[in-house]
Backbone as a chain_set.jsonl record, in Angstrom:
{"seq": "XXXXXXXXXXXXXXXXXXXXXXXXXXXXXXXXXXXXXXXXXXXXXXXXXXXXXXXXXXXXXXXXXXX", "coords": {"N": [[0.839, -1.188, 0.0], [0.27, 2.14, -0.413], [1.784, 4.932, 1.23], [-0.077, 7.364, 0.58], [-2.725, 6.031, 0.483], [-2.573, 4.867, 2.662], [-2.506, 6.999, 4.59], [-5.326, 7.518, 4.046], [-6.933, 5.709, 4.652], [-6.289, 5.386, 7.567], [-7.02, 8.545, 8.319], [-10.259, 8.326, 7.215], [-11.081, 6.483, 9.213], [-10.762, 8.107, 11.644], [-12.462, 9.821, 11.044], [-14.707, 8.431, 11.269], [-14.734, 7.525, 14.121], [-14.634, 10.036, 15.127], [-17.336, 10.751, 14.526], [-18.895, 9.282, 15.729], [-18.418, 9.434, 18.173], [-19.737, 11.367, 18.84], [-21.984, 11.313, 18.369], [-22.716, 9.619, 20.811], [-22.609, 11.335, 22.482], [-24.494, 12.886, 22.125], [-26.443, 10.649, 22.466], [-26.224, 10.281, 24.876], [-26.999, 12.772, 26.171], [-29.864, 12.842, 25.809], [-30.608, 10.759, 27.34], [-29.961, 11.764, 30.24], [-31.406, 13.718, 30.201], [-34.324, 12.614, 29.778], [-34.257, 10.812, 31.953], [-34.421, 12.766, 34.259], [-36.573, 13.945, 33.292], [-38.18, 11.959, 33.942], [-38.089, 11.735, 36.458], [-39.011, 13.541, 37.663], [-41.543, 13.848, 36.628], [-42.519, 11.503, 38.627], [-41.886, 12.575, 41.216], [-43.714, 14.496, 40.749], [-46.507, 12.545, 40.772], [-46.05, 11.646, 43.695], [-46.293, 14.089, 45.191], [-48.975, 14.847, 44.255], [-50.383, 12.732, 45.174], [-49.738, 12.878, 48.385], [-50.728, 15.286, 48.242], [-53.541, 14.672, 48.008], [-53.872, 12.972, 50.005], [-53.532, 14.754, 52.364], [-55.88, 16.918, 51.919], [-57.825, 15.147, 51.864], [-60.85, 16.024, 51.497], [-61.27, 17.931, 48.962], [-61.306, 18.572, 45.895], [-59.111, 17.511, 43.842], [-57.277, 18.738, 40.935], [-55.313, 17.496, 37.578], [-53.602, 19.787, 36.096], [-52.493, 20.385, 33.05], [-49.734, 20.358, 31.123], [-47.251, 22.843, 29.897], [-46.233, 23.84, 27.133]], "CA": [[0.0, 0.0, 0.0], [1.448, 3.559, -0.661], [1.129, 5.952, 1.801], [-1.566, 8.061, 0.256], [-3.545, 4.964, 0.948], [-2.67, 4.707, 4.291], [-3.455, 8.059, 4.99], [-6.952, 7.941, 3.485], [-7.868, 4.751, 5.64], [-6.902, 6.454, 8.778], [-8.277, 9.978, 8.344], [-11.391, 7.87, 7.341], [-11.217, 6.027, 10.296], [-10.412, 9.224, 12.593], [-13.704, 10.636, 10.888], [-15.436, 7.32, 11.798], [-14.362, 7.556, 15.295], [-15.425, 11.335, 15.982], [-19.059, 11.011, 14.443], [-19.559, 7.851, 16.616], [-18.43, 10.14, 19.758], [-20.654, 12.728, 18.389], [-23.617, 10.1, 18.441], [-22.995, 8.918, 21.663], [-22.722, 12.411, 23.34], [-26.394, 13.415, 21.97], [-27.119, 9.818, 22.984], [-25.912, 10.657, 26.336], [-27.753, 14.02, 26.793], [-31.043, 11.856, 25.89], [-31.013, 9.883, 28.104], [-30.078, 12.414, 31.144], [-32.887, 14.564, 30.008], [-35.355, 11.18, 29.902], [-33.817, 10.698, 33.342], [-34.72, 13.955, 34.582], [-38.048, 14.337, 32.965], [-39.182, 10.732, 34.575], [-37.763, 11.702, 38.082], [-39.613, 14.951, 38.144], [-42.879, 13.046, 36.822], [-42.27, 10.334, 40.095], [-42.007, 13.578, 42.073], [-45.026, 14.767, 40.645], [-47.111, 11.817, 41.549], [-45.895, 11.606, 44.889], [-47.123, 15.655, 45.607], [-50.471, 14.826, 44.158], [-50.845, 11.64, 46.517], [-49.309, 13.75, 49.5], [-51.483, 16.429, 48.702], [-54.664, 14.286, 48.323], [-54.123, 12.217, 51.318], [-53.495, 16.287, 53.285], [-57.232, 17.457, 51.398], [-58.955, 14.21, 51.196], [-62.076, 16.297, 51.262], [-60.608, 18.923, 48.194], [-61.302, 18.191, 44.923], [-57.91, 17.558, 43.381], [-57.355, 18.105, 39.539], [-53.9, 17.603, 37.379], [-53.095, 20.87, 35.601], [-51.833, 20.58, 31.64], [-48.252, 21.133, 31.041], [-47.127, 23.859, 29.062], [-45.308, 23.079, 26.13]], "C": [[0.881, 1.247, 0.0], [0.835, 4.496, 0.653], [-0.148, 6.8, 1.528], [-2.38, 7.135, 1.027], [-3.903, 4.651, 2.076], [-3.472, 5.866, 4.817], [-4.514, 8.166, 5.038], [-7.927, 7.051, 4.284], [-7.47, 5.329, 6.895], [-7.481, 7.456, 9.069], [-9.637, 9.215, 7.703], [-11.961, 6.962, 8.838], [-11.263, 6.9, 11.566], [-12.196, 9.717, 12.275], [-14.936, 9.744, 11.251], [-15.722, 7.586, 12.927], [-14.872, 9.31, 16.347], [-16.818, 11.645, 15.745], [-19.206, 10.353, 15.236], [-19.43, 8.462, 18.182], [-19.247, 11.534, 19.726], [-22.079, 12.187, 18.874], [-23.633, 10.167, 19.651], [-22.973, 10.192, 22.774], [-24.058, 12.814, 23.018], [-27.306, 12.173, 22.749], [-27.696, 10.4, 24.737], [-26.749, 11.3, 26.886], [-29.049, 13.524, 26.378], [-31.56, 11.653, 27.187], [-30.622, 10.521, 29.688], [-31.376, 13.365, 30.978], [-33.79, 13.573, 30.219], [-35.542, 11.132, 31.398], [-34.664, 11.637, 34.171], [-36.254, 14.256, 34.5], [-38.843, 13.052, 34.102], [-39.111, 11.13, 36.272], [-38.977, 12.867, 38.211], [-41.35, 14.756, 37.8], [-43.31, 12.153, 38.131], [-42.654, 11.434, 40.955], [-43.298, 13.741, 42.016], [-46.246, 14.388, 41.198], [-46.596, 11.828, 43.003], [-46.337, 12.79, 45.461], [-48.313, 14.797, 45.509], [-50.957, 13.606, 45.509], [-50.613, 12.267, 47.94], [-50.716, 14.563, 49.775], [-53.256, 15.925, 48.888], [-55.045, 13.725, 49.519], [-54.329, 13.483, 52.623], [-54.956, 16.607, 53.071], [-57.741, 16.578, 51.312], [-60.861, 14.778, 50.513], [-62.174, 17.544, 49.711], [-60.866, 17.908, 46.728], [-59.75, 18.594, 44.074], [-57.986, 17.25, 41.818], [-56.381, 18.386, 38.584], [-54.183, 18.888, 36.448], [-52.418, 20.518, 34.36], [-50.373, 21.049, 31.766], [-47.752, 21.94, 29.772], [-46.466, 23.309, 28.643], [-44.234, 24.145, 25.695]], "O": [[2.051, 1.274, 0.383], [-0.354, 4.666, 0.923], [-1.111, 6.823, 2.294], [-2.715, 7.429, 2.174], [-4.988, 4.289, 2.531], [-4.606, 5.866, 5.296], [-5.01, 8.841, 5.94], [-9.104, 7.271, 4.57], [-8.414, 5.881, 7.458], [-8.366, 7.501, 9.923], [-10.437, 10.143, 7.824], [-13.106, 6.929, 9.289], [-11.81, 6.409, 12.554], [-13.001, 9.912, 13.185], [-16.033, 10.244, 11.5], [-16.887, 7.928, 13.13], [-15.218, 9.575, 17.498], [-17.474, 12.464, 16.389], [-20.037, 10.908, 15.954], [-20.111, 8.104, 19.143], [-19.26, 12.476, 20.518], [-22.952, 12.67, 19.595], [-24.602, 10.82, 20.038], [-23.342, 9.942, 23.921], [-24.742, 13.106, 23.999], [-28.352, 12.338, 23.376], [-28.714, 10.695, 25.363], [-27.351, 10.892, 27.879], [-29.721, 14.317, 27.038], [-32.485, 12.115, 27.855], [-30.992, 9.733, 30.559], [-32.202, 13.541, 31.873], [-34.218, 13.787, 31.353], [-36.597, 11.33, 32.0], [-35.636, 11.162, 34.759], [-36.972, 14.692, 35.4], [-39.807, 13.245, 34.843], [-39.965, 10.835, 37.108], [-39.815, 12.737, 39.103], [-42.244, 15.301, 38.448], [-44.467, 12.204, 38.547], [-43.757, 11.332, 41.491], [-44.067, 13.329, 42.884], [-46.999, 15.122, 41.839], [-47.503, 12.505, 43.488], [-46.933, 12.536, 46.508], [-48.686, 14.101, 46.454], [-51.702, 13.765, 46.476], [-51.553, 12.051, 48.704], [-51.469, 14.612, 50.748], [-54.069, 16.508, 49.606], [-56.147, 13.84, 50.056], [-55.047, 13.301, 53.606], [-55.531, 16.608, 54.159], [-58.591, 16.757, 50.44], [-61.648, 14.318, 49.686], [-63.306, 17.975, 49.488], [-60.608, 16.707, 46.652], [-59.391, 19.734, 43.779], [-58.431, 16.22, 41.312], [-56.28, 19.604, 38.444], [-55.339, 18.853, 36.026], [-51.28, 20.22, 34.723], [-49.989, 22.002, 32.444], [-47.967, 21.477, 28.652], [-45.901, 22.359, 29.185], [-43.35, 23.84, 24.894]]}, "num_chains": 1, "name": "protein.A"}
């Protein structure tokens, strides 16, 4: 193989190697946001049950989330 050659399969391979850490950093921030969103839903439910079991007599009713 001639150099050129070489070259062209590693800088293809280098360019391989930084989309795939490109991917996996958006992956990443996914799946901490996912994280985040589900914990703060869990939370959620746990208020409303709190707060129904505090008002049992209170008509309790969930609120729409802004988008």
């Amino acid at each position: 193989m001639t150099t050129f050659v070489l070259w062209t399969a590693i800088k293809t391979k280098e360019k391989l190697i930084s989309d795939l850490k490109d991917q996996l950093s958006k992956i990443r921030l996914k799946l901490e946001n996912s994280s985040q969103q589900m914990t703060g839903e869990i939370q959620e439910l746990a208020l409303e049950h709190i707060i129904e079991s505090a008002f049992s007599t209170d008509l309790i009713e969930p609120v729409a989330k802004v988008q």
